[in-house]
C-alpha positions in Angstrom: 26.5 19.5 -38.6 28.3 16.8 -36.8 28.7 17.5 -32.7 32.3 18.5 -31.3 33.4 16.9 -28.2 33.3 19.9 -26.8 29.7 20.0 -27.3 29.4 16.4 -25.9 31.2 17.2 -22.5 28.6 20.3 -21.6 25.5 18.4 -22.9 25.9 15.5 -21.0 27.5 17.8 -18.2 24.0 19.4 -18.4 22.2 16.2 -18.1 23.6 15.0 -15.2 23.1 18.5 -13.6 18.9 18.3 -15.2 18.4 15.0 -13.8 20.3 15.7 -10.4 17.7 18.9 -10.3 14.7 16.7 -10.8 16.0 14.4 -8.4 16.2 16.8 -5.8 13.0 18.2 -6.3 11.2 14.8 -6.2 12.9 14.5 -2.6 12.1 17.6 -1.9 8.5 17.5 -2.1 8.9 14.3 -0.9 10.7 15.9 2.5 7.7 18.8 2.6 5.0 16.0 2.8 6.5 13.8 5.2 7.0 17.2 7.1 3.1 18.6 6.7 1.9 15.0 7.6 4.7 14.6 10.7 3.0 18.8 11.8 -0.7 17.4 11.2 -0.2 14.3 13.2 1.6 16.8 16.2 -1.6 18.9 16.0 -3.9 16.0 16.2 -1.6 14.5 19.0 -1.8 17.8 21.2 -5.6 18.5 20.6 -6.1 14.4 21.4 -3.9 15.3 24.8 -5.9 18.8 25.8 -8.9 17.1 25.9 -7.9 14.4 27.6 -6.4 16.8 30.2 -10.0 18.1 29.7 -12.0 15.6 30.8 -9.3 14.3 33.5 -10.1 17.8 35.3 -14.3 17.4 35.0 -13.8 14.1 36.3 -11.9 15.7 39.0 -14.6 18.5 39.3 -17.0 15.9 39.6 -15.7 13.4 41.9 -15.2 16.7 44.2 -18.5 18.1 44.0 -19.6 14.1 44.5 -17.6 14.0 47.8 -18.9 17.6 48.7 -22.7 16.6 48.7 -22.0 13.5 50.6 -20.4 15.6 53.1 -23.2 17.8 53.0 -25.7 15.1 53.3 -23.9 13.3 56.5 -23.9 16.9 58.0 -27.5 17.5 57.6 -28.6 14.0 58.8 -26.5 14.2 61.9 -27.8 18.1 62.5 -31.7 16.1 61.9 -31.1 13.4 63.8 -29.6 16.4 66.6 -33.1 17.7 66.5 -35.5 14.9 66.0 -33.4 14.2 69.6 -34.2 17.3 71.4 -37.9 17.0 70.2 -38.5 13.8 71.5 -36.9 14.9 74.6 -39.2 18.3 74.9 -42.0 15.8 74.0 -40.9 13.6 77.1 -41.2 16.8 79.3 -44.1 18.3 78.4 -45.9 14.8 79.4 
C-alpha cells in the first residue's frame, strides 16, 4: 500500500501540530518553574523583611527601656543626693 498525497498532507500536518504540542508543553513547565521559584524567592524575601522589621522594633524596645533606666537612675541619685543633703544638715543641727 503506497501513501496518497492526501495522506501525506494530514500526516505531516499532524506532525507539525505533535511537535508544536510538545514544544509548548516543555515551555510550559518551563513557565510553571520559573513561576514556583520567582513565588519561593517572594516568600523568602518577605519572611527575610518581617524579621528584620522584627528585630528593628526590639532594638527599638531596647534602646527605650535603655534610655528609661538611665532616667530612672539620674532621678534616684538626684532624690539621694536630696536626702544625704537634708541629713547632713539635721546632723549639723543636732550638734
Amino acid at each position: 500500500m503506497s501513501k496518497s498525497p492526501r495522506h501525506e498532507h494530514y500526516l505531516s500536518k499532524y506532525k507539525e501540530l505533535i511537535i508544536t504540542t510538545i514544544i509548548c508543553l516543555f515551555l510550559t513547565g518551563i513557565y510553571d518553574s520559573i513561576n514556583n521559584q520567582t513565588a519561593e524567592i517572594k516568600r523568602w524575601y518577605e519572611l527575610m523583611i518581617n524579621i528584620r522589621a522584627e528585630q528593628k522594633i526590639q532594638g527599638v524596645d531596647l534602646e527605650s527601656i535603655k534610655e528609661s533606666i538611665e532616667s530612672f537612675q539620674t532621678k534616684t541619685d538626684q532624690e539621694l543626693t536630696k536626702h544625704e543633703q537634708r541629713i547632713q544638715s539635721l546632723e549639723r543641727w543636732s550638734e
